[in-house]
MARPALO-501416 format. One record per residue (C-alpha): residue number from 1; x, y, z; residue in three letters. Coordinates in Angstrom, 3 decimals, padded with zeros to 6 digits. Layout:
REM MARPALO-501416
<NUM <X Y Z> "ALA">
...
//
This chain:
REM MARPALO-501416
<1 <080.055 064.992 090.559> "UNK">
<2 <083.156 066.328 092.035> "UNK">
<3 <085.425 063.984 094.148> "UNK">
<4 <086.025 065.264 097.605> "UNK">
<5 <088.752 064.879 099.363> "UNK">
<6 <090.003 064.404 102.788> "UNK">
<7 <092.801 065.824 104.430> "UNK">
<8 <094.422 062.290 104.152> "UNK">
<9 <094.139 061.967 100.110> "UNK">
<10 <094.896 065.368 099.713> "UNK">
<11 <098.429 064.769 101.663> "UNK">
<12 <098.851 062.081 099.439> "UNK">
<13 <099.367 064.198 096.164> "UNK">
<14 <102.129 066.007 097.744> "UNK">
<15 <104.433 065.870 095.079> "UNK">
<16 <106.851 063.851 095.952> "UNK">
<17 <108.662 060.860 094.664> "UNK">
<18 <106.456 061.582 091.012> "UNK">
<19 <103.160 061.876 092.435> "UNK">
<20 <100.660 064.094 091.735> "UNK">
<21 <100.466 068.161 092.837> "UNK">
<22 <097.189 068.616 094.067> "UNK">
<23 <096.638 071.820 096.269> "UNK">
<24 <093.156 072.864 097.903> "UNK">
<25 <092.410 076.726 098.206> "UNK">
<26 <089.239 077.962 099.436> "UNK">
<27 <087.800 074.204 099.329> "UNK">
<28 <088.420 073.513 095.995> "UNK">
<29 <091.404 070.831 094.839> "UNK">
<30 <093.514 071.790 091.847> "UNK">
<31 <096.100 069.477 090.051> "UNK">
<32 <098.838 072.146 089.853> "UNK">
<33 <101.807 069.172 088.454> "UNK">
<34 <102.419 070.885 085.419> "UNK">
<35 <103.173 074.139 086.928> "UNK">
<36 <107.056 074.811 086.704> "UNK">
<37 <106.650 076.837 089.955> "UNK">
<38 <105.609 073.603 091.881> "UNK">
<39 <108.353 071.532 091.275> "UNK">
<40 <108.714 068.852 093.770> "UNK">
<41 <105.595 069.895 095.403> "UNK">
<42 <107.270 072.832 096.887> "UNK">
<43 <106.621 076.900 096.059> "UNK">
<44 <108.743 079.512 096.415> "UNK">
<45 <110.215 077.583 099.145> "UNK">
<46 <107.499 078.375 101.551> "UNK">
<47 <104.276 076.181 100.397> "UNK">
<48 <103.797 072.703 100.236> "UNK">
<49 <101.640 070.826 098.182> "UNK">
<50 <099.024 068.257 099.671> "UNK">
<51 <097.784 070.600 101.995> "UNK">
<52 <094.750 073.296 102.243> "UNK">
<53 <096.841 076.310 101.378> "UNK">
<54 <093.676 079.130 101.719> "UNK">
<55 <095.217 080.484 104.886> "UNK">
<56 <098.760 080.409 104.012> "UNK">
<57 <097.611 082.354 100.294> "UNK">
<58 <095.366 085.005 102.179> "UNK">
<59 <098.607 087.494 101.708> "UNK">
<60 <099.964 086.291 098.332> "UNK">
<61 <100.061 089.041 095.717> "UNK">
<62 <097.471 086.448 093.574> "UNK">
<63 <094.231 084.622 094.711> "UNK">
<64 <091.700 082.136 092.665> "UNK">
<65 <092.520 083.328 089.080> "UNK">
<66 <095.779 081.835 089.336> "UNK">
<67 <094.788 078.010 090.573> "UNK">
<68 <091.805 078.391 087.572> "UNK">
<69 <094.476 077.912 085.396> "UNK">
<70 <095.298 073.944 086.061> "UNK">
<71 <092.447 071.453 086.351> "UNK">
<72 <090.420 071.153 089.691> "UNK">
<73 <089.855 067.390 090.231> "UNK">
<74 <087.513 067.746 093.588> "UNK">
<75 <086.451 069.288 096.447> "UNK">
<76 <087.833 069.330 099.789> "UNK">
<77 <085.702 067.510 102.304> "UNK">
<78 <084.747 069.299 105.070> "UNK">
<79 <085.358 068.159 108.129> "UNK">
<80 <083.024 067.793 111.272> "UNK">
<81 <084.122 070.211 113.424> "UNK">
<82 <087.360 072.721 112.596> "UNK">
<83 <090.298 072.160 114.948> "UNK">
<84 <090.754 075.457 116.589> "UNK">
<85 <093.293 077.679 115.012> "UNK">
<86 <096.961 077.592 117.056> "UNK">
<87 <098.111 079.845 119.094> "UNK">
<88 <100.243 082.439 117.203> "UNK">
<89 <103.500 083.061 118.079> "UNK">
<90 <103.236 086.743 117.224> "UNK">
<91 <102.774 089.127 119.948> "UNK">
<92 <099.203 090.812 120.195> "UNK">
<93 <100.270 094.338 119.205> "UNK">
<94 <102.551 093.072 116.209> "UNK">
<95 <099.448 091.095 115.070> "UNK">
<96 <097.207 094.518 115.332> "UNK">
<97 <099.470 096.453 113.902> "UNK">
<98 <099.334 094.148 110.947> "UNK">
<99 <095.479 094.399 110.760> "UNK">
<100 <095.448 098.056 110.833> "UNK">
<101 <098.392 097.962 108.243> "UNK">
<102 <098.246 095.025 105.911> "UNK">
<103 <100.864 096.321 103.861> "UNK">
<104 <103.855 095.535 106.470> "UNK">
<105 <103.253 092.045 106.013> "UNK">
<106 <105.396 092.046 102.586> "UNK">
<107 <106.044 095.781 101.175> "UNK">
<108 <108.213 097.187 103.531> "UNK">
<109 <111.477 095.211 102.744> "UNK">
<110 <111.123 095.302 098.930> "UNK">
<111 <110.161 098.454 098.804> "UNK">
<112 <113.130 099.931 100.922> "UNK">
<113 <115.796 097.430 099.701> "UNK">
<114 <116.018 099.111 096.337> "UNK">
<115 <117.550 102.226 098.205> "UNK">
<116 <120.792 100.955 098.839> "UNK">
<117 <120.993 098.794 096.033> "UNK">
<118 <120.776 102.169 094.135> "UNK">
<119 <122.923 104.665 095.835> "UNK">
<120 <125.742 101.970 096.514> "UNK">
<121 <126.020 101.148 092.988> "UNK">
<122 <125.681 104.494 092.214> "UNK">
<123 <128.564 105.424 094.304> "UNK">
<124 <130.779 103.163 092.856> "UNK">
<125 <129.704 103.838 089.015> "UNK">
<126 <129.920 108.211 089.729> "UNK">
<127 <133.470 107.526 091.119> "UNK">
<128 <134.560 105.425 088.104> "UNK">
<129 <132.876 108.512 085.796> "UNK">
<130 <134.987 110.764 087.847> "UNK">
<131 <138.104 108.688 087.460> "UNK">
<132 <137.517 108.123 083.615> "UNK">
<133 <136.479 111.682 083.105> "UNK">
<134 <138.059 114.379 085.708> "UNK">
<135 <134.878 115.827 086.247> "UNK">
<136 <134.411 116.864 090.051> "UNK">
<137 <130.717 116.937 089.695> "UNK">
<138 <130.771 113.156 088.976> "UNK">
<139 <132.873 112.647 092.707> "UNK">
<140 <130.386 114.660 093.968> "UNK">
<141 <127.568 112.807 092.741> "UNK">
<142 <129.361 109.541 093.992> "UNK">
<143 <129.155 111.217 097.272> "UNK">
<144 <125.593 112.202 097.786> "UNK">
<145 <124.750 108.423 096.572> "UNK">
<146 <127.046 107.041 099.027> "UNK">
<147 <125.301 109.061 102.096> "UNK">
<148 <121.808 107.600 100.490> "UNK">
<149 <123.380 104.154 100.708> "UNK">
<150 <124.132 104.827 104.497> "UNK">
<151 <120.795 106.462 105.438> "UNK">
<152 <118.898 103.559 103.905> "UNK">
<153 <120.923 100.387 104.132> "UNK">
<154 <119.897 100.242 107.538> "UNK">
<155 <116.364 100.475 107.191> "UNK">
<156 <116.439 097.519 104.791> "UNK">
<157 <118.344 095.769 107.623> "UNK">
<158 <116.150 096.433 109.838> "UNK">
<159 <112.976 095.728 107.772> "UNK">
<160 <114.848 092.743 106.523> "UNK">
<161 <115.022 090.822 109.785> "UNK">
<162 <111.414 092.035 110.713> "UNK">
<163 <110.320 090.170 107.180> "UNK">
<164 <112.248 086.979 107.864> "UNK">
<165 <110.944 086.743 111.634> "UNK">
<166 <107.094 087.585 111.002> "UNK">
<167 <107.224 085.371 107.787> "UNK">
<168 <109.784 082.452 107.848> "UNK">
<169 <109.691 082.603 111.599> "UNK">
<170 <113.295 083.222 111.685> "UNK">
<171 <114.299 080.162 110.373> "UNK">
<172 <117.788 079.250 109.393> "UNK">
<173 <117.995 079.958 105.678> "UNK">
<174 <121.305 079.699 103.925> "UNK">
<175 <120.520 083.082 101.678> "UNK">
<176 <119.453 085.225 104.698> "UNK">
<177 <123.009 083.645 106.546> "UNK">
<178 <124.919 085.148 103.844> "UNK">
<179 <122.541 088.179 103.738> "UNK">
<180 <123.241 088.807 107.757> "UNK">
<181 <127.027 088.241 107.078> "UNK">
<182 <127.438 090.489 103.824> "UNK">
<183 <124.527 093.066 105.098> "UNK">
<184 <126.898 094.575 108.409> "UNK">
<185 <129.878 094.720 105.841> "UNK">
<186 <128.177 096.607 103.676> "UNK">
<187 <127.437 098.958 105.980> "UNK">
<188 <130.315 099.282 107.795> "UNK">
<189 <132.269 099.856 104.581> "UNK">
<190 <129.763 102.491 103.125> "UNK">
<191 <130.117 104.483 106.442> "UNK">
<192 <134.002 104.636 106.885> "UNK">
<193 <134.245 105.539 103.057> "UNK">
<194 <131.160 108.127 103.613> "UNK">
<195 <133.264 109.421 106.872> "UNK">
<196 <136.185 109.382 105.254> "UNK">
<197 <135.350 111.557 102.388> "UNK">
<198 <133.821 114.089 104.347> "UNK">
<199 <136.732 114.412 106.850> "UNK">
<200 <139.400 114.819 103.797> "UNK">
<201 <137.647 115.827 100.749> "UNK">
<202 <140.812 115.531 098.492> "UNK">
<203 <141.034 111.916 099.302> "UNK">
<204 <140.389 111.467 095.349> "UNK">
<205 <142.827 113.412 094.011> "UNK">
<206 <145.212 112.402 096.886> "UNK">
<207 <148.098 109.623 095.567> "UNK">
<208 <149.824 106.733 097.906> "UNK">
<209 <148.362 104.055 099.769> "UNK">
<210 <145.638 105.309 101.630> "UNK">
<211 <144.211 106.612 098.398> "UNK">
<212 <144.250 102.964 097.488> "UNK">
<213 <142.592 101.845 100.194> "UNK">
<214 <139.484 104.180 100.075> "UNK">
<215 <139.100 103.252 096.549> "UNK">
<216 <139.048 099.943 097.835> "UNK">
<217 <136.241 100.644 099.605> "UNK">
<218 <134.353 102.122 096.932> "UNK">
<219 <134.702 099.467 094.473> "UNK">
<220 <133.360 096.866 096.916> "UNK">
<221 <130.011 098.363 097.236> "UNK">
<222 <128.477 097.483 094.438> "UNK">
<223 <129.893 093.851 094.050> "UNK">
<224 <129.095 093.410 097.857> "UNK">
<225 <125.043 095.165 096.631> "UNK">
<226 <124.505 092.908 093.799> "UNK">
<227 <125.619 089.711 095.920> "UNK">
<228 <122.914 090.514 098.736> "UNK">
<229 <120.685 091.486 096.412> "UNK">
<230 <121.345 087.833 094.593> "UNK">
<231 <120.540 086.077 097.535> "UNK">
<232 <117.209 087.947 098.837> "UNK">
<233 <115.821 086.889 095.324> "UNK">
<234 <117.037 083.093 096.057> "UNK">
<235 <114.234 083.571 098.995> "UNK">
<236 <111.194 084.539 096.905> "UNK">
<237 <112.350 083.379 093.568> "UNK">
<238 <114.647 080.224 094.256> "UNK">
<239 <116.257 079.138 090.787> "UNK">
<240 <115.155 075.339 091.027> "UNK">
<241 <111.506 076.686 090.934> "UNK">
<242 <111.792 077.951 087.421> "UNK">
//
């Protein structure tokens, strides 16, 4: 017979200080310790272990399958009566919206973040081919990826801080600090080179120290990309979970 467990035993393989990883989802208990993506008890720096995760998993991109892999060791007892759920911080027509459109709980950010990761780097790599090469259709391949990076950086902003308020709850997170920091920068810089080209079009072929600095500018899009990039995958892949 299957050993149930209480909330109180079940907090009690949390993880921590060597215990056990044990995990209930949709009232069954799992030992999840050998699972390099529990380390600590912690995953992906959202969950905890010791807890009835089956809410907290109903928008995870897996479900059962993946707990079927480790052993299940009991049942979770049910209790009595179920405390009412808590009062949601969310406001009514955010959390409707999200019903009618499931897909804006997760999708939107990492779907538009690849956009300006893209046409920034791009930018920066068409201008080097130009450089390299002498071929104006390079520069003016640098250029159309450059007005993509400033059309869609900031949607990604913007879908960015709706992802860390409606999911993290707008906690203070050292990777999104950096990402608010770097993000505003990126954009400022992609938009005065983007102006700048358009207002003197011989800027590349131009010599002195204003050609210097608008290079300047183009070379720091794509180390500026990468590092933002970096640090949004700290949030849903942190390296001390692998």
């Amino acid at each position: 017979m299957d050993k149930e467990f209480t909330l109180e035993e079940l907090a009690a393989a949390d993880g921590t200080d060597g215990k056990p990883v044990y995990i209930a989802y949709q009232g069954r208990v799992f030992d999840v310790s050998q699972s390099p993506l529990w380390g600590g008890g912690g995953h992906m720096d959202r969950h905890r272990a010791g807890q009835d995760l089956t809410g907290e998993f109903a928008d995870a991109p897996h479900g059962l399958e993946v707990f079927e892999r480790y052993p299940q060791v009991g049942v979770l007892q049910t209790p009595a009566a179920a405390p009412e759920a808590p009062e949601t911080a969310i406001p009514v027509w955010v959390s409707r919206l999200l019903q009618r459109f499931p897909i804006l709980t997760r999708h939107p950010h990492p779907m538009l973040v690849h956009f300006p990761i893209v046409f920034m780097i791009a930018a920066t790599a068409f201008n080097i081919l130009y450089l390299l090469t002498g071929r104006k259709s390079f520069e003016l391949t640098a250029l159309n990826c450059l007005g993509g990076g400033v059309l869609f950086t900031p949607a990604a902003m913007l879908t960015g801080l709706f992802s860390w308020w409606l999911n993290y709850q707008a906690r203070r997170l050292r990777p999104v600090v950096i990402k608010l920091i770097l993000s505003p920068i990126l954009l400022a810089c992609g938009l005065l080179a983007f102006t700048w080209r358009l207002v003197n079009p011989e800027i590349m072929e131009s010599t002195g120290p204003w050609h210097i600095v608008y290079m300047l500018l183009i070379f720091v899009l794509a180390p500026l990309v990468v590092t933002i990039g970096w640090y949004g995958a700290q949030i849903t892949f942190p390296l001390h979970e692998e």
